[in-house]
C-alpha positions in Angstrom: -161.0 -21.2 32.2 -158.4 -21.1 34.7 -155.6 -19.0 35.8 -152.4 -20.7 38.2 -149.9 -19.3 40.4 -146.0 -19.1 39.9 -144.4 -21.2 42.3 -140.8 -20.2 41.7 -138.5 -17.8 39.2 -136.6 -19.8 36.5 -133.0 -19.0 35.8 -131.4 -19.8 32.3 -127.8 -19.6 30.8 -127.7 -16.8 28.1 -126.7 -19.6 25.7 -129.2 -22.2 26.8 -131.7 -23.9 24.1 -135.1 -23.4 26.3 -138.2 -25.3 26.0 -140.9 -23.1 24.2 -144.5 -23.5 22.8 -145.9 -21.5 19.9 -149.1 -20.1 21.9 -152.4 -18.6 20.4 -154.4 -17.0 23.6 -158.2 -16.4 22.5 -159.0 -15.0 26.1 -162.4 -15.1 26.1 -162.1 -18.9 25.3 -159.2 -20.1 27.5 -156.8 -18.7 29.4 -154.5 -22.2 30.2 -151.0 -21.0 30.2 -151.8 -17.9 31.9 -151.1 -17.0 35.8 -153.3 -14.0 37.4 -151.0 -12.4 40.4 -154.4 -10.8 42.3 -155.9 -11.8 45.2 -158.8 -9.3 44.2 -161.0 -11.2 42.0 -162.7 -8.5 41.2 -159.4 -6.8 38.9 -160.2 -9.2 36.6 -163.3 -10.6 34.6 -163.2 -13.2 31.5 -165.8 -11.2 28.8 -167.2 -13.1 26.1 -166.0 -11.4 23.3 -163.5 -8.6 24.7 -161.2 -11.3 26.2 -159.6 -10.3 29.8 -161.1 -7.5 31.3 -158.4 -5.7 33.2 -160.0 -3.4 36.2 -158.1 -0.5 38.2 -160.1 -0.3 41.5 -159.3 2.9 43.8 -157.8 2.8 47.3 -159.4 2.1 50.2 -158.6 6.1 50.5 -158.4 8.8 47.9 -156.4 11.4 49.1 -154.4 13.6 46.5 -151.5 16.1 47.2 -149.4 18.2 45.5 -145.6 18.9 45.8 -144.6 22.4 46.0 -141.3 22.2 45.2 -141.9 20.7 41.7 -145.2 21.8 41.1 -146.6 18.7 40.7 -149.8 16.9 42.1 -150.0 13.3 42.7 -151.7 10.6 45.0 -151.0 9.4 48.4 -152.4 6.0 47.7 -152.5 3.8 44.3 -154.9 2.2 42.9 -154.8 -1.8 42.4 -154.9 -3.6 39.4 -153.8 -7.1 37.7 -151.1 -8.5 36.4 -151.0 -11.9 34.2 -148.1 -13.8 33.5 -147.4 -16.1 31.3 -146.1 -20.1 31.9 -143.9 -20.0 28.9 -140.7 -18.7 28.5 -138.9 -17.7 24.8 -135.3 -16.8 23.6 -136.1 -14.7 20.6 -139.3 -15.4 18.5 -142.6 -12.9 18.0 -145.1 -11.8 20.4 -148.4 -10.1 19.8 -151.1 -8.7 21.5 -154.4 -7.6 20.9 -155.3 -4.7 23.2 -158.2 -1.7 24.2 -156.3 0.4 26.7 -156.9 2.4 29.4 -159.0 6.2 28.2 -158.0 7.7 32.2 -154.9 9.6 32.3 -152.4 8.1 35.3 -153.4 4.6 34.5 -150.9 2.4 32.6 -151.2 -0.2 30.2 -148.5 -2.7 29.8 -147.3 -5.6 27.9 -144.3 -6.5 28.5 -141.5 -9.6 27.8 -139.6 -10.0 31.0 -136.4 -11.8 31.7 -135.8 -12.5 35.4 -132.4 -11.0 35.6 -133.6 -7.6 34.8 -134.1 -7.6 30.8 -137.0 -6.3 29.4 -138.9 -5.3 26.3 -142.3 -3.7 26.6 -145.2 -1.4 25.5 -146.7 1.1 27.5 -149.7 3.2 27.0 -150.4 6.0 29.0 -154.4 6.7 29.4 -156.0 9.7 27.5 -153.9 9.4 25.0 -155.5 8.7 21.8 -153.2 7.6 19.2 -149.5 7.2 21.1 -148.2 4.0 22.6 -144.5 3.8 24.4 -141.9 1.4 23.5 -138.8 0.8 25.4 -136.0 -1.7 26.8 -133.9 -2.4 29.1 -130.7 -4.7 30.0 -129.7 -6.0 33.3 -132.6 -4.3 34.9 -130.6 -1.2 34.3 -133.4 1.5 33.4 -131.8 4.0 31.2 -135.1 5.7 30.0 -133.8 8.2 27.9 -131.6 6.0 26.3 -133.8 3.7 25.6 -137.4 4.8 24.9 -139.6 6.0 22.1 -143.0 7.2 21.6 -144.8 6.1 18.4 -148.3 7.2 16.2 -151.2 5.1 16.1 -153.0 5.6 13.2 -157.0 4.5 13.0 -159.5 4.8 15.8 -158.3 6.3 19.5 -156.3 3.3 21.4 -158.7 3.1 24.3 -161.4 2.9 22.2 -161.0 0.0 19.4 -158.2 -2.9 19.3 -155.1 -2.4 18.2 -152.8 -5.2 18.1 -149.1 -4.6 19.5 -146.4 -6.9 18.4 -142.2 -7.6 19.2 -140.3 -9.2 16.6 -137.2 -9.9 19.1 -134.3 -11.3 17.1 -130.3 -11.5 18.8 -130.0 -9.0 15.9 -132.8 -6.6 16.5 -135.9 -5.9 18.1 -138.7 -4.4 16.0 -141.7 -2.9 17.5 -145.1 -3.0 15.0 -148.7 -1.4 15.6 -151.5 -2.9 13.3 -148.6 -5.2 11.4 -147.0 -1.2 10.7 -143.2 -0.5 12.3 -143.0 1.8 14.3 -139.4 0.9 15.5 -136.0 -0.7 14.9 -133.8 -1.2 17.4 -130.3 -2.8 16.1 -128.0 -4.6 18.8 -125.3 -3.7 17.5 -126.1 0.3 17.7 -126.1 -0.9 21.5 -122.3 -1.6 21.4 -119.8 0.4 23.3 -116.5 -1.0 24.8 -117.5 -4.7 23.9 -120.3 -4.6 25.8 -124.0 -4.4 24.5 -126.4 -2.9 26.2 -128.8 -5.3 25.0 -131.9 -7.8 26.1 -130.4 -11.2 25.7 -132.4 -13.9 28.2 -134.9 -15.7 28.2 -138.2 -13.6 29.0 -142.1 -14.2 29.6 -145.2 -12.1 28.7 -146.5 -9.9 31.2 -149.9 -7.8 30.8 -151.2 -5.4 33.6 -153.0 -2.6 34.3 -151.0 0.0 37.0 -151.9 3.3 38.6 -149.1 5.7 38.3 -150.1 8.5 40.6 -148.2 7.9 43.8 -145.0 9.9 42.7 -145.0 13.5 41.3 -142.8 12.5 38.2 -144.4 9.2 37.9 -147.6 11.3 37.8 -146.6 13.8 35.1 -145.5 10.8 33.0 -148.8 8.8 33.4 -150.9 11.9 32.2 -151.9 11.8 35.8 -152.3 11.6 39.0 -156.0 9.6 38.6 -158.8 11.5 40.2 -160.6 8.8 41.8 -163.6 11.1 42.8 -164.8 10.5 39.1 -164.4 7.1 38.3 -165.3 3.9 40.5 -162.6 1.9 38.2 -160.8 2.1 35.3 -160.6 -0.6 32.7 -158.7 -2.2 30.4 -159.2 -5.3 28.1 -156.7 -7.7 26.1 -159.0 -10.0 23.3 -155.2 -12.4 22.5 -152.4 -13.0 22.7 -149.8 -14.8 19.9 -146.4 -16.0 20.7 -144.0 -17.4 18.4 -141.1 -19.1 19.3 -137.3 -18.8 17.1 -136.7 -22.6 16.7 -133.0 -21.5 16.0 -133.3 -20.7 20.3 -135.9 -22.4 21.8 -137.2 -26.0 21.9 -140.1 -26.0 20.5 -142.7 -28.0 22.4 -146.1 -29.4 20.7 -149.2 -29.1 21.9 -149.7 -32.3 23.9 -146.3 -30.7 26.0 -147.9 -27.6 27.2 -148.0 -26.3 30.5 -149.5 -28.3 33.0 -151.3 -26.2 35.7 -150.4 -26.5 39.3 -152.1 -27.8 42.2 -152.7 -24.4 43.2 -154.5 -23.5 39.9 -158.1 -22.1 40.4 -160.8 -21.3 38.1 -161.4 -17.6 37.7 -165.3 -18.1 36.3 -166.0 -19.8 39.9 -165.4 -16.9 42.1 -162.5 -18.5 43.8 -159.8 -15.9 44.1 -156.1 -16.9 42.4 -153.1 -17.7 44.5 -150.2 -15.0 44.7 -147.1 -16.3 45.2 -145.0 -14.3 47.8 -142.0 -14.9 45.0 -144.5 -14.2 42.1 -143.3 -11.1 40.1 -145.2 -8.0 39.3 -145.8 -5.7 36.4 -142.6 -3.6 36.7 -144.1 0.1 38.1 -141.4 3.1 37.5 -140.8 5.5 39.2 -139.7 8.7 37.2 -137.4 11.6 38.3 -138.2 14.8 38.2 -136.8 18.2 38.6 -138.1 21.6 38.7 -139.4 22.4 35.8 -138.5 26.1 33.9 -141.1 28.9 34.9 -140.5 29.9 30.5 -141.6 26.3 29.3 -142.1 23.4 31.4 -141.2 20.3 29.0 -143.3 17.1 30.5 -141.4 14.3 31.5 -142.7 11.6 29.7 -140.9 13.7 26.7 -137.5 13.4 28.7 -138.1 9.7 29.3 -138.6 8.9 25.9 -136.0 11.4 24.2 -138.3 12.9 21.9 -137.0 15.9 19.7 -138.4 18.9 20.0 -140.5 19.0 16.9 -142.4 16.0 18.7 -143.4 18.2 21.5 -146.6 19.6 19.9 -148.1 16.1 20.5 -148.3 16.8 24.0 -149.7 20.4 23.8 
C-alpha cells in the first residue's frame, strides 16, 4: 500500500474536458491514487478494518495562553497532523467519504474538494461535537464564511464514535451536501449571482482529508471547540474507512481502470516504515484563521455560530 508525493500543481481552463477516473478507495486495502503530505510517519497508520488512521501528535512544547483583550485562551504551538491528497482531479461529479472523526475539541476534521485557484467545497467537523458537521464553500479563494457556511444534524450514533459517510453531489447547477445518503443542504448557483458574476466553485478540484489542530489563534480556538489541552491526551485520532468519487462524464474524461494514476518515482510504501516525500510545492489542508472581536459581557455568541450564519433559534445547540 503506498502513498506518493505531488510533484507539481495542475492548472486547468474553467471550460476544459479533464481526464477523470471513477475511484472506490477501501483504505485498509489500498491506498494507490492517494499522496500523504507528512514527513512524520507516525500521523498516519493503515488499520485493518478502520481504513487510514489519522493521528494529531502534540508539539514538541505545550504551552497555552490566554488573550485578555478577547477573553479567549488558545495555544502557542499546534499540533501536527496529516493531510492526503488525492491524484485525481474532477469537474463536477460525486464524492463520498466514510469517516470517524475527531471526539477532542480544537481538533478538526476535514474533507475537502480543492481547486488550485482558490475554490473549494468541504466538510468540517469540529471535535466534541456529537451530532454536527460543517459545510461550506468558497470561490476564488475568497473566504466569505458567513456567507457561505452551515452547520448541519447528524442523526444516529455520536460522529466520533461510529461512521458516518459524508458526500458532495457538485453539479455547475448546484452543490448538495448529504450525511448517511440524507440532505442536509442545497446550495443553487444561481442564488450566488449578483452583477453577472457568481460567486461560485467552478474548477477543477481534488479530494483532500486531514486532521488539523486549531488552537494557535484565539478565534480559531473558540471555533474549533478548543484550544486542545495537550496535558490530557498523547494524540488525537481520527480514521477515514473510503473514499468514492464519481466523475460527470458531461465534464470530465473518463479514464478506465487500466489509465489510472501511475505513482511516481518518489512513491514510498507507508506499511515499510519509510517516511513519504513532501513536496516543498505540495499543498496543505487549508487551516483558517477566524476573526474575533470582543464578545458582549450580556451574552457572548461563539464564533463558530458567526462563521456559519446560524439563526438564533440554532444557538441552543451550542449551550
Amino acid at each position: 500500500m503506498c502513498l506518493a508525493s505531488f510533484t507539481k500543481a495542475q492548472t486547468f481552463s474553467e471550460d476544459a474536458i479533464l481526464p477523470c477516473q471513477n475511484l472506490r478507495s477501501e483504505f485498509s486495502e489500498t491506498s494507490s491514487g492517494w499522496i500523504a503530505h507528512s514527513l512524520n510517519m507516525d500521523t498516519y497508520e493503515i488499520t485493518p478494518s478502520d481504513g487510514i488512521k489519522m493521528v494529531l501528535l502534540p508539539p514538541k512544547k505545550y504551552i497555552r495562553h490566554f488573550d485578555e483583550s478577547v477573553e479567549l485562551p488558545y495555544n502557542e504551538f499546534e499540533g501536527v497532523g496529516p493531510t492526503f491528497n488525492s491524484t485525481n482531479y474532477m469537474k463536477y461529479g460525486r464524492f463520498s467519504a466514510t469517516v470517524r472523526s475527531a471526539p477532542v475539541g480544537g481538533a478538526v476534521t476535514a474533507m475537502i474538494l480543492m481547486a488550485d485557484g482558490g475554490d473549494e467545497i468541504d466538510y468540517e467537523i469540529l471535535g466534541g461535537d456529537p451530532n454536527h458537521v460543517q459545510t461550506n464553500y468558497f470561490y476564488g479563494g475568497k473566504l466569505e464564511y458567513i456567507v457561505n457556511g452551515g452547520l448541519h444534524e447528524v442523526s444516529g450514533e455520536p460522529i466520533f464514535d461510529a461512521f458516518h459517510t459524508y458526500t458532495i453531489d457538485w453539479s455547475p447547477e448546484r452543490i448538495v451536501w448529504e450525511v448517511d445518503g440524507i440532505v442536509v443542504r442545497t446550495r443553487e448557483k444561481k442564488d450566488t449571482c449578483e452583477d453577472g458574476v457568481c460567486k461560485y466553485p467552478t474548477h477543477a478540484a481534488r479530494v483532500q482529508l486531514g486532521l488539523w489542530d486549531g488552537s494557535t489563534k484565539p478565534g480559531t480556538a473558540q471555533w474549533a471547540r478548543g484550544p486542545i489541552d495537550w496535558s490530557l491526551h498523547s494524540s488525537v485520532n481520527a480514521y477515514v474507512k473510503n473514499v468514492v468519487l464519481e466523475c460527470d462524464s458531461r465534464y470530465n474524461s473518463i479514464m478506465i481502470s487500466e489509465n489510472a494514476p501511475k505513482p511516481s518515482e518518489k512513491e514510498v510504501s507507508i506499511s515499510n516504515g519509510t517516511p513519504s516525500v513532501l513536496s516543498s510545492e505540495s499543498p496543505n489542508v487549508a487551516k483558517k484563521e477566524i476573526a474575533y472581536s470582543q464578545p458582549s459581557q450580556a451574552f457572548r455568541i461563539p464564533l463558530d455560530i458567526l462563521k456559519v450564519g446560524l439563526l438564533a433559534v440554532s444557538l441552543t445547540f451550542f449551550f
